[in-house]
C-alpha positions as CSV (number, residue, x, y, z in Angstrom):
1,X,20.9,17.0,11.0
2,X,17.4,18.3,11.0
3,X,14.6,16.5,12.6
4,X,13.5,13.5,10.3
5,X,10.1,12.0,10.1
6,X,9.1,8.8,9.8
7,X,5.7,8.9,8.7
8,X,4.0,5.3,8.3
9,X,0.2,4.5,6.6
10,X,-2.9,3.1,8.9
11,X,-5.1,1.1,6.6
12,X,-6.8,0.4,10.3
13,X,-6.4,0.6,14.2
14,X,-4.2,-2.5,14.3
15,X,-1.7,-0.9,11.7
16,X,-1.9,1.9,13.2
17,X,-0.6,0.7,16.6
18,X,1.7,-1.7,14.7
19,X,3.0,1.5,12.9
20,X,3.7,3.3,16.2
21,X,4.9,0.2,18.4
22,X,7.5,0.1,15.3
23,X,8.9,3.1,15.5
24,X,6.6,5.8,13.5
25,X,6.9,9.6,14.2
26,X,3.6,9.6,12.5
27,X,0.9,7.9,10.8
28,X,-1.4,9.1,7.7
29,X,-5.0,7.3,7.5
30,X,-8.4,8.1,6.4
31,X,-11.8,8.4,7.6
32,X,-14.8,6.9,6.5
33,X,-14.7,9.1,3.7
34,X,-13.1,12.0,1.8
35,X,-9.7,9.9,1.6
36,X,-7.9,8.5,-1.9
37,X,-8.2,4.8,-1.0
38,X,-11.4,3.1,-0.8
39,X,-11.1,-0.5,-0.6
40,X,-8.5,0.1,2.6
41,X,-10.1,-0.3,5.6
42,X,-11.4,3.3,7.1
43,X,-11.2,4.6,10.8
44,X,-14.9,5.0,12.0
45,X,-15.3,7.7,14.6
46,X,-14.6,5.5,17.4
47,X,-11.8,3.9,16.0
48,X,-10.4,7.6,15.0
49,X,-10.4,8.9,18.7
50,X,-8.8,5.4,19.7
51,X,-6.3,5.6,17.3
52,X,-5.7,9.0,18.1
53,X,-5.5,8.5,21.3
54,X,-2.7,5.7,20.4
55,X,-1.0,7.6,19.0
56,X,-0.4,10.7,21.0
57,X,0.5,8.9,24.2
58,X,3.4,7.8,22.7
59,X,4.5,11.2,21.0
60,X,3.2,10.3,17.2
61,X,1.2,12.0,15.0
62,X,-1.7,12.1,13.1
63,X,-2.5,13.1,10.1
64,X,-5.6,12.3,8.5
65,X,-6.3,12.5,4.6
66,X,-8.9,14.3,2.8
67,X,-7.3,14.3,-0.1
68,X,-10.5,13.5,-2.8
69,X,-11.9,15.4,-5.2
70,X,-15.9,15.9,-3.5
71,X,-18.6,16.6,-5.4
72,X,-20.6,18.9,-3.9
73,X,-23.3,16.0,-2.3
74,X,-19.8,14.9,-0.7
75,X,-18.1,18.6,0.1
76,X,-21.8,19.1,1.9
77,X,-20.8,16.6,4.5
78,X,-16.9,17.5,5.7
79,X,-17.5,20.3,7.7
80,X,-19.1,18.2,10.0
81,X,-16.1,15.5,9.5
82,X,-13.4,18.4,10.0
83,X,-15.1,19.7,13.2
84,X,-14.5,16.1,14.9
85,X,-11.1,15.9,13.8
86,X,-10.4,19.7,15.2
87,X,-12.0,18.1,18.2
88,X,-10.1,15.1,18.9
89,X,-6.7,16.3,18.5
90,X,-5.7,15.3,14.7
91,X,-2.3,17.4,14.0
92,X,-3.2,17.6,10.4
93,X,-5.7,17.2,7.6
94,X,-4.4,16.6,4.0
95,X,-5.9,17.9,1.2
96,X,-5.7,18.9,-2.4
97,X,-9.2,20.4,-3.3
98,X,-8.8,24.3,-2.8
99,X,-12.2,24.1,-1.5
100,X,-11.7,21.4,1.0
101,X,-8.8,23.4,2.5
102,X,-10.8,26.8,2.4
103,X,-13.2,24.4,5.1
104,X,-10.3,22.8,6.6
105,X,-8.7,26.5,7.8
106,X,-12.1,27.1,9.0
107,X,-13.7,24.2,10.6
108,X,-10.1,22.8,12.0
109,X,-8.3,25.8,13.0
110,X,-6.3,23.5,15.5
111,X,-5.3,21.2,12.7
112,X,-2.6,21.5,10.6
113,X,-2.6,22.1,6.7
114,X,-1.0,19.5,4.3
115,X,-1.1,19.8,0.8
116,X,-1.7,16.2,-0.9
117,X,0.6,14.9,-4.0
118,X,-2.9,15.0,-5.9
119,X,-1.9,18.4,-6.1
120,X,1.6,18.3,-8.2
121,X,3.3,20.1,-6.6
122,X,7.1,20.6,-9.4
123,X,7.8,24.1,-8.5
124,X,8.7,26.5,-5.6
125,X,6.3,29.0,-6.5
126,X,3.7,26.8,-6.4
127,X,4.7,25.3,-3.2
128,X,4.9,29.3,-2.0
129,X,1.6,29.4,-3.1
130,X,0.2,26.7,-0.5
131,X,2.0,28.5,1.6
132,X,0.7,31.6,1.6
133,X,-2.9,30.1,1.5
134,X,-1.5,28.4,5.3
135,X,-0.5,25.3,4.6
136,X,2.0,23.9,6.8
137,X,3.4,21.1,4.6
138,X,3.5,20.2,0.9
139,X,3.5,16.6,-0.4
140,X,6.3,16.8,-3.2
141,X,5.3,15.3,-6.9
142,X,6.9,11.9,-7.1
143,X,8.5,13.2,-10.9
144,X,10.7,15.3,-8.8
145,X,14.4,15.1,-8.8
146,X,16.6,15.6,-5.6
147,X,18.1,18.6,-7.7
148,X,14.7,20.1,-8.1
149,X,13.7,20.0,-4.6
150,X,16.8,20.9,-3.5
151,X,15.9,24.2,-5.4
152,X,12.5,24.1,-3.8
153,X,13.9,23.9,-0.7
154,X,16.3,27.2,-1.5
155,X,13.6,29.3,-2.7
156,X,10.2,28.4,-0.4
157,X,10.2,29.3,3.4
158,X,12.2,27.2,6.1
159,X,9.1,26.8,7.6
160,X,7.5,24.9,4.9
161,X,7.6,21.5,5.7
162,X,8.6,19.6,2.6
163,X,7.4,15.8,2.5
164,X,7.9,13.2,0.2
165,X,7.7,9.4,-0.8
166,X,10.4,7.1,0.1
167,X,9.1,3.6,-0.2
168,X,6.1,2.0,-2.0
169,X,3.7,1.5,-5.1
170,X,4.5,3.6,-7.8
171,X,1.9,5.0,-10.3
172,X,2.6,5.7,-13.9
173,X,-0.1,8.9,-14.5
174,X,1.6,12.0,-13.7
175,X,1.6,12.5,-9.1
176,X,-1.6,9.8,-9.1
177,X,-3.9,12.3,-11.3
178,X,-5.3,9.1,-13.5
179,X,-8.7,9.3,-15.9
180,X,-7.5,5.5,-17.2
181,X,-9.4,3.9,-14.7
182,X,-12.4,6.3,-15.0
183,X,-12.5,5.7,-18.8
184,X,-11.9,1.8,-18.7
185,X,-14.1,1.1,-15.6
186,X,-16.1,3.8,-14.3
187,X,-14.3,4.0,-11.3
188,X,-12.5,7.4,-10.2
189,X,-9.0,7.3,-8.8
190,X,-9.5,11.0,-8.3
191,X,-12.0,9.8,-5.3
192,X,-9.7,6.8,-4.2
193,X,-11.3,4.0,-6.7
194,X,-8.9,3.0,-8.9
195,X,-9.0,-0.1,-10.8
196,X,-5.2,-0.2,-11.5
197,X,-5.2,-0.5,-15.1
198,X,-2.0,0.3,-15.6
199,X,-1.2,-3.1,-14.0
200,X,-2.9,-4.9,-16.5
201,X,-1.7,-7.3,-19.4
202,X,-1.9,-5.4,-22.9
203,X,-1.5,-6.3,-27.2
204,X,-1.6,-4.5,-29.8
205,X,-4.6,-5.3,-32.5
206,X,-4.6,-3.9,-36.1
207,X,-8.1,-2.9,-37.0
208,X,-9.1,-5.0,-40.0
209,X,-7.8,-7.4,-38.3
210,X,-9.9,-7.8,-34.8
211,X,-9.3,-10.7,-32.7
212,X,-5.5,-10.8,-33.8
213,X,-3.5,-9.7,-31.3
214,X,0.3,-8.9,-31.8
215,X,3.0,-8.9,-29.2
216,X,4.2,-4.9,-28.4
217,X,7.5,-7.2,-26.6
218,X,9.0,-10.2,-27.6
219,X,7.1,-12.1,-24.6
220,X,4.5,-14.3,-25.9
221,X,2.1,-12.6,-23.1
222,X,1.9,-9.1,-24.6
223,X,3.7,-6.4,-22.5
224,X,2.4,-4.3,-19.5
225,X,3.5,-1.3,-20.9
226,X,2.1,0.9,-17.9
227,X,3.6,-1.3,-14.9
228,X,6.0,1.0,-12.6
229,X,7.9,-0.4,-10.5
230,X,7.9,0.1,-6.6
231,X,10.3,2.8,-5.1
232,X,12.7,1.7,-2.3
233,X,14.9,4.8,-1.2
234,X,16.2,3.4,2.0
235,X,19.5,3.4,0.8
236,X,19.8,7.4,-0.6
237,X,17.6,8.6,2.5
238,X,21.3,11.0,3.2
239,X,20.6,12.5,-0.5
240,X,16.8,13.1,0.7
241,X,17.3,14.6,3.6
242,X,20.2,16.6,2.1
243,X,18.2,18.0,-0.6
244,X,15.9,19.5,2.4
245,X,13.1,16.7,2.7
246,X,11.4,16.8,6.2
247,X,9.4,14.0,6.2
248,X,10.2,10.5,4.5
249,X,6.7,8.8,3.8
250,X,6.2,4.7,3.1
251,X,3.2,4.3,1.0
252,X,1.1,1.6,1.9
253,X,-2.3,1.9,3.7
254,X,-4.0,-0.8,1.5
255,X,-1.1,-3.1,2.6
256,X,-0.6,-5.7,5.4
257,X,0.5,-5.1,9.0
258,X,3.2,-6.6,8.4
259,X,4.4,-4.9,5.5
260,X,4.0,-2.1,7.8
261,X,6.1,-3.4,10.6
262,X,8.6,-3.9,8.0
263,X,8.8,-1.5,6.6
264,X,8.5,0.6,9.5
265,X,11.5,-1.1,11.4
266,X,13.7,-1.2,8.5
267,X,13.6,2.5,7.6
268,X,13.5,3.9,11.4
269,X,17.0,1.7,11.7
270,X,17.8,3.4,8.5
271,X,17.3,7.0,9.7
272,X,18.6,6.4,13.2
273,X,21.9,4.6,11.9
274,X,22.0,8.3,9.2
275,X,21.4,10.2,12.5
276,X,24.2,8.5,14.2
277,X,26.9,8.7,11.5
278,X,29.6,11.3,11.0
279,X,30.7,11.9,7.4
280,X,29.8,9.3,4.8
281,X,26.8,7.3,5.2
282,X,25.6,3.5,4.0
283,X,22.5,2.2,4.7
284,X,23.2,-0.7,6.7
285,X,22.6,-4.4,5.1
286,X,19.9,-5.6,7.4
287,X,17.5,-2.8,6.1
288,X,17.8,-3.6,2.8
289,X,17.8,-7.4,3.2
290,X,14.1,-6.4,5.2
291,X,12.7,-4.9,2.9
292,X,13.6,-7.9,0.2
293,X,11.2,-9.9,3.2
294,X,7.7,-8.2,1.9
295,X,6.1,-8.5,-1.0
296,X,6.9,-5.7,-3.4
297,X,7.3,-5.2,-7.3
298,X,10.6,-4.9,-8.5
299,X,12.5,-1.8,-6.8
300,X,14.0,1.5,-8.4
301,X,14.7,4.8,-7.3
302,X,11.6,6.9,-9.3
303,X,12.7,10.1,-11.1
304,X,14.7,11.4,-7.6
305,X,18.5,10.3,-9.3
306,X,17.5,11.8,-12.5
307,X,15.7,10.1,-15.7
308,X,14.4,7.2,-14.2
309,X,16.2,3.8,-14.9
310,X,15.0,0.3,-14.9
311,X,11.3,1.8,-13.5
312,X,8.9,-0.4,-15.3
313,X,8.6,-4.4,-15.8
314,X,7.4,-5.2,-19.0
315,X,6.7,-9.2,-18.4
316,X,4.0,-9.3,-15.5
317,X,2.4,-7.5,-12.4
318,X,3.2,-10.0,-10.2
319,X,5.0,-9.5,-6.7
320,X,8.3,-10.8,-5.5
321,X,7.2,-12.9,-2.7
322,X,10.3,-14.8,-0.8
323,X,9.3,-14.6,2.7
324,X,5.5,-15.4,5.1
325,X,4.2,-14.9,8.2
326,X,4.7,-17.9,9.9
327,X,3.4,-16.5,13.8
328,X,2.9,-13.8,15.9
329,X,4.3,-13.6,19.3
330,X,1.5,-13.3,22.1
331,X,3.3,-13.9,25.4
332,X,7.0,-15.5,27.0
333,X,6.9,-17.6,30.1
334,X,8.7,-20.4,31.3
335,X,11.4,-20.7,28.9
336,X,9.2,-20.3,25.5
337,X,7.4,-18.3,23.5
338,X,4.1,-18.5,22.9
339,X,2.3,-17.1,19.2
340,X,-0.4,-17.6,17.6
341,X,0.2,-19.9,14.0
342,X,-0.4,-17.9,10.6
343,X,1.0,-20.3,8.3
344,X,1.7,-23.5,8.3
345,X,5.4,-24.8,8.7
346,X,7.3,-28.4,10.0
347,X,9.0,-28.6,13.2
348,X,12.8,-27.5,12.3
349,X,11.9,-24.7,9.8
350,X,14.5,-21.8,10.7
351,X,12.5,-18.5,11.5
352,X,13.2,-14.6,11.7
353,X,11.9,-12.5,14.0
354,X,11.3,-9.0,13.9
355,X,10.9,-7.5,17.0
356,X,10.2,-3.5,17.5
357,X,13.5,-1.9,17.6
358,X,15.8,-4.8,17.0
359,X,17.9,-6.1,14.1
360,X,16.3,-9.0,13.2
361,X,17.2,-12.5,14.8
362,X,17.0,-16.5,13.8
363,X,14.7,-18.4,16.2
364,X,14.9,-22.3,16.0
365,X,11.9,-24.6,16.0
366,X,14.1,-27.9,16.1
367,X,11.8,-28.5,19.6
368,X,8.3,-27.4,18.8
369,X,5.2,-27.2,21.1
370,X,1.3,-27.4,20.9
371,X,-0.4,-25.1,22.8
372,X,-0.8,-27.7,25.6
373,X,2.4,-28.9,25.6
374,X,3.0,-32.0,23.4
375,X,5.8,-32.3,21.5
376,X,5.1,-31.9,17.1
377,X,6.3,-32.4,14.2
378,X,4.6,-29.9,12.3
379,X,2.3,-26.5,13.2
380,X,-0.7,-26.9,10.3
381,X,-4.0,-25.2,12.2
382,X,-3.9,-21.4,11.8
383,X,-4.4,-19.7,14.8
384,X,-3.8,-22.4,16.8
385,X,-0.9,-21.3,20.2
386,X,2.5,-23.1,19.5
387,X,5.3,-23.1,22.1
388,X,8.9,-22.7,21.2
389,X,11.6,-23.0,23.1
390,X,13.9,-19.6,23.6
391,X,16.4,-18.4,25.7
392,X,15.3,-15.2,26.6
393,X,11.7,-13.0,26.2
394,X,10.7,-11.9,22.7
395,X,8.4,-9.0,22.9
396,X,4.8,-9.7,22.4
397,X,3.3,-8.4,18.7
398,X,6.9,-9.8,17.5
399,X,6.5,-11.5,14.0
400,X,8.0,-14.9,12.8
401,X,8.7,-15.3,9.3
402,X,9.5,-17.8,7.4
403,X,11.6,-18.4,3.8
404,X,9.1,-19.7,1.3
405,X,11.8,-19.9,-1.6
């Protein structure tokens, strides 16, 4: 099998090492500007040669996005932006303007060229077209079959890296290229503003008759006719990579650390449980019972098995939430571990720990400690240390979760 990556969002430096320490072969993020999501948290300069830095020493890439459409008072200021990335080692800048990659070819020779999903890419010859202009990759459409980019894959060059999304937030408008939000709100979700109006509640009103609003579903709260559900490929990652997908991408970089180290875990298990396997493949049940542990929308597969089925809930927006983050492990010594309390739970509650390359694992709190070692009955202070008693060292940055329903 070819070489697979793994390639993991960065909403900031802690998810980015969190991305890595779980088992990334690369990370996306975004500067302080020119990239599609602007209330994430950005990567100052600093933080970008940190992070960088990170990343490299343990053999993971970077790629940074500069994937907006600038206007010109914008496109005035990436050359400067490019030059420091060339400088500091990014492996690739990804973009979809054909102007931004004109200055990306020039001002970061070093850096590789990606082209964006803002750029809808459906079609080989298109994809040949990037190509020829040096791009290195090509961020597939997510209205792509597996057939269809199987057929990409037959007629672009094998040294065309072909990339595509395997796990995330879906969006209705065709490869992200929305005006809804501009029209409704003012803001762009060409320049990384969206609103997400297509997660909203909507009726249907009659004109003479305003105010009067008439179900478009039988529910009594009007329909959200534009809600797609999330993506979860985890278990058809032998189809991806058999239709000639390089790299397997999680969206996310809005999204938690640890929905990252979830999902991060769960699908580098996945790929090295495909790479292990010799004939038929199944993904094996933890992975899928981890990624049911984050909050996500209700999952389907997109358009990759053909028309898409079951991809939109009609009822609400709202997330399936079954699991928290109880505490996060900060040391081991003398028979406990020691974490730092995110949410509150009672002395007995059973916990799961994820742990960087591990199946997850139960960890009993029947005998539960303060940080100073009295005996409780309950942990109710976040961020205060608790001790639990465990029989051998859990790594530190390991996370403790709890059932909530």
């Amino acid at each position: 099998m070819q070489k697979i990556e793994l390639l993991c969002p960065a909403g900031d430096l802690t998810r980015l090492k969190t991305a890595v320490d779980f088992g990334a072969d690369a990370v996306y993020l975004a500067g302080e500007e020119f990239g599609m999501r602007t209330a994430a948290a950005k990567f100052d300069k600093q933080s970008l040669i940190e992070g960088t830095q990170y990343a490299h020493k343990n053999n993971v890439k970077v790629h940074v996005t500069c994937n907006t459409l600038p206007h010109d008072d914008e496109i005035a200021r990436l050359p400067e932006f490019l030059s420091f990335l060339n400088d500091i080692g990014a492996d690739a800048v990804i973009a979809s303007d054909i102007g931004t990659m004109e200055l990306v070819k020039k001002y970061a020779p070093n850096c590789d060229l990606h082209i964006s999903v803002q750029s809808g890419i459906v079609n080989s010859e298109t994809a040949n077209a990037f190509y020829n202009m040096g791009a290195k990759r090509v961020v597939l459409a997510r209205e792509l079959s597996l057939e269809e980019i199987a057929v990409i894959r037959k007629n672009t060059p094998a040294d065309l890296e072909l990339e595509a999304f395997a796990h995330g937030a879906m969006c209705v408008s065709f490869s992200a290229r929305c005006l809804l939000s501009s029209y409704m709100t003012g803001r762009d979700a060409n320049r990384g503003d969206c609103a997400q109006p297509c997660r909203w509640s909507y009726s249907l009103m009659e004109q003479t008759r305003p105010g009067q609003y008439f179900d478009i579903t039988e529910t009594e709260k009007g329909t959200y006719i534009l809600n797609a559900n999330d993506m979860c490929m985890a278990p058809y990652l032998d189809k991806m990579v058999a239709a000639g997908i390089t790299s397997l991408k999680i969206e996310g970089r809005a999204k938690t650390e640890y929905y990252v180290a979830v999902c991060t875990n769960a699908y580098r298990g996945a790929i090295d449980s495909l790479k292990d396997s010799s004939g038929s493949w199944t993904v094996p049940q933890w992975v899928n019972d981890e990624l049911n542990k984050i909050s996500h929308r209700t999952y389907s597969t997109g358009f990759y098995l053909g028309k898409p089925q079951n991809s939109q809930t009609y009822e609400n927006a709202g997330y399936i939430r079954d699991y928290a983050l109880a505490a996060v492990v900060e040391d081991y010594k003398d028979g406990c571990v020691l974490a730092v309390l995110k949410n509150k739970f009672l002395r007995g509650t059973e916990l799961d720990c994820l742990e960087a390359g591990r199946e997850p694992f139960s960890v009993s709190t029947d005998i539960l400690f303060d940080g100073d070692g009295n005996l409780i009955d309950s942990a109710p202070h976040p961020m205060q240390i608790i001790k639990i008693p465990y029989s051998k060292e859990i790594k530190k940055g390991s996370m403790l979760r709890m059932k909530t329903k």
